[in-house]
N, C-alpha and C positions, 0 to 999 in steps of 0.2 A: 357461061360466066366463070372466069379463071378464079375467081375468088370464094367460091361457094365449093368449088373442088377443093382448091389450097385448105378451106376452112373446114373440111368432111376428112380429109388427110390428118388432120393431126386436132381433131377432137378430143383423143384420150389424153394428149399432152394438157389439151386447156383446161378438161375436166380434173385433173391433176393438178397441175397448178390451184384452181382454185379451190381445189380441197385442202391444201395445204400451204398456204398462202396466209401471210398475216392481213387480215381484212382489212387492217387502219390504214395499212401501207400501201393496200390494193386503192383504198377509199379515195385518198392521197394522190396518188396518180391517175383517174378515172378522166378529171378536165383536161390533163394533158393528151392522153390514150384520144382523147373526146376530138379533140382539135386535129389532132393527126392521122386519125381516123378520117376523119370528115372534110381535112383539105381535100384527099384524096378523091372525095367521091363527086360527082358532076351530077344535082340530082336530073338537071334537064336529060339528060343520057337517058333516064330511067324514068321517075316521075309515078313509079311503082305505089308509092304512100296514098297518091291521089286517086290514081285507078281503082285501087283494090278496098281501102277504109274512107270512113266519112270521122272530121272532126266531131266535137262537140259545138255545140251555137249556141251560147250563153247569150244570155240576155244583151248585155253591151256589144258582141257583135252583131247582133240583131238588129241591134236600132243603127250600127254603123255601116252593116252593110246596104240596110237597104235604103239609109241616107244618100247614099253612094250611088245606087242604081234609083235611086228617085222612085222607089216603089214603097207604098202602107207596108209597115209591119207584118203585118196579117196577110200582107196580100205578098211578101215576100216567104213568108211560111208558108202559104197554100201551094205557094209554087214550087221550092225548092227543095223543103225543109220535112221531116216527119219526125214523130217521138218514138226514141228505141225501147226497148222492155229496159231500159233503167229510168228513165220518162228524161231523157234529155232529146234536144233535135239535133238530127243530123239529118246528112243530106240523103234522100230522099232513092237515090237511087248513084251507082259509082259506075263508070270515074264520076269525083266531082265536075258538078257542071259549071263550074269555072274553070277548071284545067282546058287549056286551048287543045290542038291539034301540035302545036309545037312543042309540049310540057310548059309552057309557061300559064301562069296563075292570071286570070283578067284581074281578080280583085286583089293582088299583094299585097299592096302595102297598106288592105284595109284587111286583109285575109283573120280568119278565127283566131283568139288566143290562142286554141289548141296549133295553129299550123305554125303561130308564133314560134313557137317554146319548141317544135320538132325540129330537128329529131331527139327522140328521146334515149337517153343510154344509162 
């Protein structure tokens, strides 16, 4: 990956920079930095976040996802779902078992808050 070398290249400059850096100013540009960052990146190419972490499954996606696949609560927790040493559920075992074979998400646009709001920066 070209970008993880470019990124290991010139670590001391960004460790520099934000050492001396005015935070309000950094704070300021973050959504932009955010947007242009992220046109950039294709996550279907990768799909990295789903392979490797499980969101959180809060109660309302709970009851939405498994509205969605027409299964009991309880009976989508038994299957999917476990409780991590901070007692939230996640999924149970990675990649998420909703992630297809193709990086695409079966449940999108019912997916966790937590997948909502990613990527985080």
């Amino acid at each position: 990956m070209q970008w993880k070398k470019r990124s290991a290249e010139h670590q001391k400059q960004y460790k520099h920079f934000l050492k001396t850096a005015d935070k309000n100013k950094v704070l300021k540009q973050l959504p932009d930095l955010h947007e242009e960052a992220f046109d950039q990146i294709d996550c279907l190419q990768c799909a990295a976040c789903c392979k490797n972490y499980s969101p959180r499954f809060k109660t309302p996606d709970i009851k939405r996802i498994s509205k969605l696949l027409r299964m009991k609560e309880s009976a989508f927790i038994d299957t999917y779902l476990k409780l991590d040493e901070e007692g939230d559920y996640v999924v149970r075992s990675t990649p998420c078992p909703f992630l297809g074979a193709d990086n695409y998400c079966s449940i999108y646009d019912d997916r966790p808050s937590d997948c909502h709001r990613f990527p985080y920066t």
